[in-house]
N, C-alpha and C positions, 0 to 999 in steps of 0.2 A: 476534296469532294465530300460535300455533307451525307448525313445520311440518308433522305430522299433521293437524291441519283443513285447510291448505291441501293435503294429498294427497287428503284424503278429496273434499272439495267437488271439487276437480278430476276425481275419477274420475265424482262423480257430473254431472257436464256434459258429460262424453266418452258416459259411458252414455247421456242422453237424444239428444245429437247421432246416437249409431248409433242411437235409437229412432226416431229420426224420418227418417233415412234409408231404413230395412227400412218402416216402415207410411208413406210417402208416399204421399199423394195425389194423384193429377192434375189438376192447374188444371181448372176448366172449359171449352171449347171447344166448337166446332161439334155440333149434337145429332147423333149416332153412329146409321143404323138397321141393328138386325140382322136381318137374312134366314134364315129357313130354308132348309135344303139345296135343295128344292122350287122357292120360292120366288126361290135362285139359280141354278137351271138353267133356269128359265123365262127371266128376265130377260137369260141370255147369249143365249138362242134366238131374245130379242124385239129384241140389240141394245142395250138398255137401260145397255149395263156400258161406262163407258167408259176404265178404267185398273183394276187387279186388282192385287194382290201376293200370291203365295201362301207360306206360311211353316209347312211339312208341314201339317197337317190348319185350319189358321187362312188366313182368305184375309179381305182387308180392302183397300177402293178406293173408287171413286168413281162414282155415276150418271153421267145423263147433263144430267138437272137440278142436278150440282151437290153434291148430300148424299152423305154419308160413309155407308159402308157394311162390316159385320163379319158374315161366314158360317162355318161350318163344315164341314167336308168328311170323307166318310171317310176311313180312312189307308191309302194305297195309292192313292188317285182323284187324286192330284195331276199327272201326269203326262196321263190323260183330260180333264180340266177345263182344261190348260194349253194346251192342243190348240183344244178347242170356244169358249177366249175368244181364237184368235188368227184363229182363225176364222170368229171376228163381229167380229172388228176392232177388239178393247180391246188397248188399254196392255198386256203383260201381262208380269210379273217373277216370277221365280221364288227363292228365298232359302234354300239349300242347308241341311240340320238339322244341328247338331252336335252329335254324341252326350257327354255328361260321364259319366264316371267315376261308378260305382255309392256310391263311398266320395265321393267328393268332394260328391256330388248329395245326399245323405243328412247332412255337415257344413254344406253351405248352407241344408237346414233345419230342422236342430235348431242353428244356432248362435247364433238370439237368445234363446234357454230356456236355454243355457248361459252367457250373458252374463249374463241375470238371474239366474240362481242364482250366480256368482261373486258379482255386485254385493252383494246381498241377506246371503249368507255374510260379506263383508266388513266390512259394517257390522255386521252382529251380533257380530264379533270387537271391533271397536273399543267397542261399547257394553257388551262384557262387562268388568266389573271384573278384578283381579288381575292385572296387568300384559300386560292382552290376551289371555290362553285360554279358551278356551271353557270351563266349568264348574269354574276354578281359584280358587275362593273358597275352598280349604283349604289352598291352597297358602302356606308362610311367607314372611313378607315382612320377615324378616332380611335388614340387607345386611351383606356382607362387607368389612370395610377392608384394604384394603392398606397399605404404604409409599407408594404412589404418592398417596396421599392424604393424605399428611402422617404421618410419623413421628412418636409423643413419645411420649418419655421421661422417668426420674425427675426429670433435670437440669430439666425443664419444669415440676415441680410442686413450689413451693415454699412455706413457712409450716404446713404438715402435716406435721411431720416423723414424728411417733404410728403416725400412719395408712399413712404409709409404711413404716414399720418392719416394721407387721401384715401389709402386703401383700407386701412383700419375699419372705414365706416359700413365697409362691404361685410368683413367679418363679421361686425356684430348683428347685422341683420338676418344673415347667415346663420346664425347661435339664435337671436332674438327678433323673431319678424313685428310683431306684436309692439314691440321698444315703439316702433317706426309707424305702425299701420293705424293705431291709436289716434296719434297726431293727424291723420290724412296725409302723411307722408309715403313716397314711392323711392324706394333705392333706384338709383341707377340700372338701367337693365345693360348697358357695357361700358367698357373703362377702357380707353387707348391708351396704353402706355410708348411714349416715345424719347429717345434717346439714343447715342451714339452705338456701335457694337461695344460688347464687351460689359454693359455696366449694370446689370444686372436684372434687364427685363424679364426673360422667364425665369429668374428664382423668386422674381418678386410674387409672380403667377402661380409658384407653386408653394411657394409659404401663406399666401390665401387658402390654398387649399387645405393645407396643412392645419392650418388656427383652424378655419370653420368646421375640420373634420369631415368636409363632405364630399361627393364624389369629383374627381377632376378629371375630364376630358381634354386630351389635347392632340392637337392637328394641325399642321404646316398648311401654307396658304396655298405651295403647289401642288399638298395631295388633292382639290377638288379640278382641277385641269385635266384632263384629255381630251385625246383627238377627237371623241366623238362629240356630238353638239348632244348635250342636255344631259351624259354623264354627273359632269360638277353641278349639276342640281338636279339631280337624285340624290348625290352623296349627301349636301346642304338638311334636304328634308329628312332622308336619312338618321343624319348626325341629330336632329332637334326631336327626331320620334325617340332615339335614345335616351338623348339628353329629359324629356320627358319623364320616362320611365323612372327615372333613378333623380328627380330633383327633390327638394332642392340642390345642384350642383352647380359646378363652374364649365365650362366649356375656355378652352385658351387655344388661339389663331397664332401663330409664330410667323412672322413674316407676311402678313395680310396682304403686302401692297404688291404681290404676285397674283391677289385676285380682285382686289379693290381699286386697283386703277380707276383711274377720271375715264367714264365713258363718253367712246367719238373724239378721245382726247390722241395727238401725235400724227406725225404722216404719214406713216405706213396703216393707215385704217382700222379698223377695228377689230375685235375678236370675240364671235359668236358665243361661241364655246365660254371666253371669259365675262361674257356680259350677261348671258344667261344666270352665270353661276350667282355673280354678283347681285342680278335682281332677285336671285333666290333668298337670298343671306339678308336680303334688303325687308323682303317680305315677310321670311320667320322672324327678322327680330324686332319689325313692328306694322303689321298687319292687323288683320281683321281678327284672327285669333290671337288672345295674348299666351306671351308661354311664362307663366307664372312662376317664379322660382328657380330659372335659367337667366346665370349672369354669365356675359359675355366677355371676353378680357383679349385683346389682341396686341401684340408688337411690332412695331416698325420702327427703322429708320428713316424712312421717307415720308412723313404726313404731308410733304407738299403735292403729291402725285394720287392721294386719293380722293374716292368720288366725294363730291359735297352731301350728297347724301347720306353716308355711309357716318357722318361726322355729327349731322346733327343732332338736338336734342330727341330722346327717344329713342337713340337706337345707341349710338355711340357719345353717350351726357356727357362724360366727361375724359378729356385728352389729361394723363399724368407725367410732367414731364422727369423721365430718370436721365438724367446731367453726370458728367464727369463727378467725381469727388470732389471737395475742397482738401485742405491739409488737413482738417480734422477729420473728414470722411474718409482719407486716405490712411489714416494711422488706425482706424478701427477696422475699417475693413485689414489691413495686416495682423492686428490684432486676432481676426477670425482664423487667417490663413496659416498662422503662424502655431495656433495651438498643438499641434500633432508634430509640429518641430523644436528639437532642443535647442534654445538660444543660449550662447555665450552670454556673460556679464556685460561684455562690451557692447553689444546692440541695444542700441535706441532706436524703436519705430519711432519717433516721432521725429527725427532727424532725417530716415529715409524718408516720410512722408513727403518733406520738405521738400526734398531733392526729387521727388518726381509728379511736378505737377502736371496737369495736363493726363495722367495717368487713369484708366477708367479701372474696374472691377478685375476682371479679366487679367490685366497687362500685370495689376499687384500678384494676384496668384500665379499667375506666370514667373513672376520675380521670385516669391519664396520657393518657387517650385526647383530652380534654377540655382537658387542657393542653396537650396539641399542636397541638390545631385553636387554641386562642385567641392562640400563640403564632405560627401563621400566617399568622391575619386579622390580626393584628397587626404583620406585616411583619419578624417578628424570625428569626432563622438559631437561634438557638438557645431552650431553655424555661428559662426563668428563675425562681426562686422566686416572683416576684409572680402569675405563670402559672397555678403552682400553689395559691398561696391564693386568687385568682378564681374557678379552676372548682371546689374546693371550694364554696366557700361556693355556686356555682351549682347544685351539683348539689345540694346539701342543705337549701339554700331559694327558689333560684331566680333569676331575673336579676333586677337590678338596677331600680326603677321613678324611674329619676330624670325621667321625664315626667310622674309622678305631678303635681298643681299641689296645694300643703296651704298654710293661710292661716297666716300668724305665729304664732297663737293655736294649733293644731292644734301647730307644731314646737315651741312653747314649753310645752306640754302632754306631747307625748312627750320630750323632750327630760330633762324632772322626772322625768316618769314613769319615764328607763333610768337616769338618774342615782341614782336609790333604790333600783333592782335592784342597781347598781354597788357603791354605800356599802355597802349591807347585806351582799351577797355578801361585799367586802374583810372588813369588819369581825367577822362573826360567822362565829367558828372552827368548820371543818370543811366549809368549801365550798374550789372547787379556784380556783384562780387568776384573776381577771380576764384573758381576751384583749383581747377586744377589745368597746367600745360605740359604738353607731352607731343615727343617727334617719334613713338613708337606707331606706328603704319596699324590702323586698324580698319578694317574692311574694302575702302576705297579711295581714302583716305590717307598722305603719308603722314599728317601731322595734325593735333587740333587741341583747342583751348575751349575749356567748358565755365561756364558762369553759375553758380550758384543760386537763383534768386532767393529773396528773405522771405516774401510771402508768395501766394497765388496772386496775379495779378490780370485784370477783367479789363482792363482801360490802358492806354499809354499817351503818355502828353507829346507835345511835338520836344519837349529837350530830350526824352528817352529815344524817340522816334532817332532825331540827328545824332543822336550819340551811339545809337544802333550805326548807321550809316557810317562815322567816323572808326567804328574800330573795324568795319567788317573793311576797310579801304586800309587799315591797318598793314597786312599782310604783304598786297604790292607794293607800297610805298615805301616799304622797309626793303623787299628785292629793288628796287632804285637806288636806293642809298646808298646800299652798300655794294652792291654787284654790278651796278649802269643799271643804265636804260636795256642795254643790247643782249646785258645778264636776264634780265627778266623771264619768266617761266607763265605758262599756263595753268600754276599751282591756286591763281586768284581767280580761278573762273568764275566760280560756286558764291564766292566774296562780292562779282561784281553785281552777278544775278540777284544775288539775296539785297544787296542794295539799292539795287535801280526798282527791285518788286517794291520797294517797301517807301521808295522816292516817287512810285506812280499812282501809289496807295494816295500817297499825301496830297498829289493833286488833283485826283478825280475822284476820289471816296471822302477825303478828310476834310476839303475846303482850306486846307494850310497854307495856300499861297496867296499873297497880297495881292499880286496880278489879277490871280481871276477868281478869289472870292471865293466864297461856300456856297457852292455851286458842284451838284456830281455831275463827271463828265462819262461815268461806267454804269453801265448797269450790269445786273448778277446773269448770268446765261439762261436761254431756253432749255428746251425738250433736247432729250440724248438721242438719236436717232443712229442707228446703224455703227453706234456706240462714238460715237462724235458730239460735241456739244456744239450745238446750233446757237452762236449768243446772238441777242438782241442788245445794238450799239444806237444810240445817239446820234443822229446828226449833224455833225459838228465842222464848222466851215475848216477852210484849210488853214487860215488864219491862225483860228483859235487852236490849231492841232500844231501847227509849229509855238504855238506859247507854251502849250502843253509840253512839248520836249524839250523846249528852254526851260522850262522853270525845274522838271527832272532833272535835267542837265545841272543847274544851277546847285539843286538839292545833294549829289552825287560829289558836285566838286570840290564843296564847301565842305564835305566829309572827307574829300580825300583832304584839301590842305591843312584842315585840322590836323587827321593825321601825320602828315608831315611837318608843320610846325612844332607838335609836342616831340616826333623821334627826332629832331635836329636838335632842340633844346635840351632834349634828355640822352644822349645819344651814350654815357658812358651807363648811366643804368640801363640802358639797351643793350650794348654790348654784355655790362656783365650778366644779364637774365641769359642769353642767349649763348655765352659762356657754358652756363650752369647748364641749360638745358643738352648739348653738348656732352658732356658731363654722368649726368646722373641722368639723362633720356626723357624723364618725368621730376615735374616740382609741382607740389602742392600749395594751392594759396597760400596758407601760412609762409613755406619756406621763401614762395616769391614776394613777401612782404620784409623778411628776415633779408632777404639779396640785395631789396631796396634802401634798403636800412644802412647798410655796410656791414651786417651782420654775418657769419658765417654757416656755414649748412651744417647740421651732426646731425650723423643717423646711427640709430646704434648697429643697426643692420644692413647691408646693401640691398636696397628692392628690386625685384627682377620686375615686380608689375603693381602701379599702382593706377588704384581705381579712383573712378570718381560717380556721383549720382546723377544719372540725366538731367538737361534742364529741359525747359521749354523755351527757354533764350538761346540765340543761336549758336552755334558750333561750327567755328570756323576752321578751317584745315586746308592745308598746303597739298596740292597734286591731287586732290579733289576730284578725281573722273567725274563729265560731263553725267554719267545716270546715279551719280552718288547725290539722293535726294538730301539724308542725314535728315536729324530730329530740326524740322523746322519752328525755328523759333518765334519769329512775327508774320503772322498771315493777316493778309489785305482783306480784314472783315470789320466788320462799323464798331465789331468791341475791340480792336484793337488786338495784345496780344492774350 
């Protein structure tokens, strides 16, 4: 419970304790009778009265039997009455009146109607939204960062050096308007930056702000959304009266395509509320008024889903694209991650770079973060390479199950089974290096062989393509051989998926088949509706749809007999890898090129767990559960993998 509820609740206990002070009730007691005036002049004449109090026009005492007694008297008679009962021989007191103050008399009571109305006002402030004012729902809910909130700079963002470049030219305008305005030149009044999560669109946003030194505004695209219509543009005008105020500044949008959607765009209709806002955003940033000194900076992952408007020149000049890293973007950015951690001798970033392509901003902090913590629990002063190939492999398949309990028969199953991934992968050219094979069960997974690649790779040719295909057919071909047909397992599910995806790629994305030419037979999906992708297909006679699954067919097969021709041919280096693996549970490329050799294993130590670095090529694994995505290695996209 923060401290606002505890204030609140508390005010409300202090208000009922003066509620029940002011309307107090009087225990019950002795039954009270009231006399009439009459009724009390009789009774002092009969002797009847035997104690009085008089209290100006209020007189209250006691019979003679006993019972309590309340009169009233006119005002001015207190002094005659005081007389007439000392006269008949009562008790009798008299209780001098004290006059109050007209203003004071008048605050006593109206003061519990002004309690209630504070009280009542207070909670209505606290249950109104918008940071507590009364009818401030149009009010922006930009916050402003300061320095005091952390500073950063370019020095901070590294592996984008592109994007920095582009944004550079914001800074200096920012610092030097005059550089620009000289020439008849106009900066950009916003900048869309797009790219995957993770990769470091709002640091880039707020190291602009940082270099220029000047105010930075930022706001998510679904604080201008609510229920009511014309909210999210009040906030819109709002945020630019601000932004005004305090320019030249930046203004930065996180996630824009929560308000920038394509309007009239999808089938469930449109959204008032969201379209309003958008013509708002549309207007401030290039209308009839300019706002002179307000740049605009916004992130998304989706630029395909917003309005054409919102893109063109004048409002949104120029789209920045922030990308995955390469290996070199990938070792600097470790380099940034890594300063506040003590590295062992034996780490090379530029080795893990290698080893995780495909890796954005995000996923590398993520990794030293991970190797720190295991480097902790582990009792060690500094992070050591082995550090780093565990929480790799942790984060990209998950921990370790060596609780798992698998019968001989089960290890001796997968065990063939990575071993035929392994052969095949070595042997048939155009696949990337054996890492590392292992039958230790890690997340969903009993078993899996990981590949190294030597560089980032943007393109694949079709011998990479079929030589993907032949080793991921590795795995069953090898449960045939050795165990039957009748042996065979469900361990190659994952195997056959991954290769029929990447054999349908080849005939309706890639134009690889001699049959039907280079010619697409797919197109990329529509509109997400009701969280379902609606694709738009081609149509394509029946004809051409059975050549279509012959020639997949054809693609799929020719990878399996591959595979089977090299473990028949090679069949005692099969055995002995699969021996080994058996064995020592995990072998390392090297060791598996020593096994091929006729070379023998030495360790100086037994390993309980050895690691490998992610690839972006795929990872193949024996008992594979049907929801075990694992790090996909070639997706059906026109660059390949």
């Amino acid at each position: 419970m923060n401290g606002r509820n505890i204030l609140i609740w508390g005010l409300v206990f202090i208000f009922f304790i003066i509620a029940l002070q002011l309307f107090e009730f009087s225990s019950p007691g002795p039954t009270v009778e009231r006399l009439s005036y009459s009724q009390f002049v009789t009774r002092i004449d009969e002797g009847a009265i035997r104690q009085a109090e008089i209290d100006g026009v209020n007189v209250k005492g006691a019979l003679d039997n006993g019972r309590q007694f309340v009169a009233a008297i006119p005002e001015g008679a207190a002094p005659q009455i005081a007389d007439r009962l000392i006269a008949a021989g009562a008790e009798t007191t008299i209780t001098p009146v004290e006059e109050l103050p007209l203003a004071l008399s008048l605050l006593f009571n109206i003061l519990p109607f002004l309690i209630f109305l504070a009280f009542i006002f207070f909670v209505m402030r606290q249950m109104q939204g918008a940071g507590g004012k009364a009818m401030g729902f149009g009010k922006s809910r930009a916050k402003l960062l300061t320095e005091r909130q952390g500073r950063v700079t370019f020095d901070d963002v590294a592996g984008i050096d592109e994007a920095k470049e582009e944004l550079e030219e914001i800074v200096e305008y920012l610092k030097d308007p005059m550089k620009f305005q000289r020439l008849g030149g106009k900066i950009p009044k916003g900048a869309l930056l797009v790219g995957p999560p993770g990769t470091g669109k709002t640091l880039l946003a707020r190291a602009i702000a940082g270099e220029a030194n000047v105010p930075f505004f930022t706001i998510s695209g679904s604080d201008f959304v609510e229920m009511f219509v014309g909210v999210g543009a009040s906030r819109v005008r709002d945020m630019f009266e601000q932004a005004k105020k305090n320019a030249p500044c930046i203004i930065f949008i996180d996630e824009i395509d929560a308000v920038g959607r394509h309007r009239g765009a999808g089938l469930g209709g449109g959204n008032d509320e969201r379209e309003q806002t958008l013509n708002q955003l549309l207007v401030e940033m290039d209308g009839f008024e300019a706002n002179e000194g307000i740049i605009l900076i916004a992130a998304t992952n989706r630029p395909d889903v917003l309005d054409p408007a919102l893109l063109r020149p004048g409002r949104f000049d120029r789209q920045v694209v922030v990308p995955n890293p390469d290996v070199v973007g990938r070792e600097k950015i470790l380099q940034v991650h890594a300063k506040k951690v003590p590295l062992a001798p034996d780490v090379d970033l530029r080795t893990i770079a290698r080893g995780t392509p495909g890796f954005s901003g995000a996923d590398l902090a993520n990794l030293v973060n991970e190797a720190a913590l295991l480097a902790a629990r582990r009792g060690k002063r500094f992070v050591t390479a082995k550090e780093f190939d565990d929480s790799k492999d942790k984060v990209l398949m998950g921990a370790e199950r060596r609780s798992m309990v698998m019968t001989e028969e089960e290890k001796m199953l997968t065990a063939y089974h990575e071993a035929g991934h392994a052969l095949v992968g070595i042997t048939v050219p155009g696949n990337d290096p054996v890492h590392k094979a292992t039958i230790i069960p890690r997340g969903r997974a009993l078993g899996m062989v990981q590949y190294l690649p030597e560089r980032d790779r943007y393109s694949m040719t079709l011998q990479q393509m079929q030589a993907r295909i032949a080793m991921a057919m590795g795995g069953r071909v090898a449960e045939e051989l050795k165990f039957g047909r009748e042996k065979v397992t469900s361990g190659a599910q994952q195997d056959i998926e991954h290769a029929t995806k990447i054999a349908r790629a080849m005939v309706t994305q890639y134009g690889l088949s001699e049959k039907l030419g280079p010619i697409a037979y797919a197109e990329d999906e529509g509109e997400v509706f009701l969280g379902q992708s609606i694709a738009r297909t081609k149509s394509i006679s029946p004809d051409t749809a059975k050549l279509i699954e012959d020639e997949i067919k054809r693609f799929v097969m020719e990878g399996y007999e591959t595979a089977r021709r090299i473990l028949t041919e090679r069949r005692d280096d099969w055995e002995r890898l699969a021996q080994a693996l058996l064995e020592y549970e995990t072998l390392t490329g090297e060791e598996i090129q020593k096994l091929l050799k006729g070379e023998p294993i030495v360790r100086e130590e037994p390993e309980d767990f050895a690691a490998s670095p992610p690839s972006s090529v795929p990872t193949t694994g024996a008992g594979a559960d049907k929801e075990r995505k694992g790090p996909e290695g070639f997706e059906p996209s026109p660059q390949g993998a």
